[in-house]
N, C-alpha and C positions, 0 to 999 in steps of 0.2 A: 504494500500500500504506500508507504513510505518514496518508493521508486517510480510512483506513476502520477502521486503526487509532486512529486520534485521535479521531474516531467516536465508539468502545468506550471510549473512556478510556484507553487505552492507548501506551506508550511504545515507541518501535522506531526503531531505526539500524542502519543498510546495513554491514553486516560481511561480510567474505568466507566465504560455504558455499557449498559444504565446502572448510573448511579445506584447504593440502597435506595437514598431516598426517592427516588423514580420510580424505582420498581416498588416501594412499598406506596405510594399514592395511586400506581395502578392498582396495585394488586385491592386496595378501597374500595375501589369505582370498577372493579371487573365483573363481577357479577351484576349490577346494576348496567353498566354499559351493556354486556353481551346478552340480556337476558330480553330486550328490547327487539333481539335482529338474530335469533338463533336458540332454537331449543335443545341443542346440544354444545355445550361448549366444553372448549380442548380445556388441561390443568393447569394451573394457572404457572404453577413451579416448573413444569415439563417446557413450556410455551420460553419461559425467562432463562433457563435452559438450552437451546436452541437456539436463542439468539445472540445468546453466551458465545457459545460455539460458532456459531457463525458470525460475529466480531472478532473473535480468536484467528479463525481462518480468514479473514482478509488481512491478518498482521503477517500470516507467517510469509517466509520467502517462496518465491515462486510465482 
């Protein structure tokens, strides 16, 4: 990520997203959001998880 930003001209370092506090004001408002637009909703842990990982993998090389 780092090499495709610098690319662009651009400047970027590896911070923790989402935040706890990010995720714990979804994690609030999750039930209430998705319960609006969907009578099945994915876990909410599993979900922050994933995107964990898939943040993880745009850092690594390659």
């Amino acid at each position: 990520m780092q090499e495709k930003a610098s690319f662009k001209g651009l400047e970027i370092t590896r911070s923790e997203f989402p935040s706890r506090k990010e995720i714990e004001e979804v994690r609030e408002y999750w039930d209430q959001a998705l319960d609006r637009l969907t009578s099945s909703k994915p876990e909410f842990d599993r979900v922050v998880e994933k995107i964990k990982a898939y943040m993880n993998g745009l850092w690594q090389d390659g």
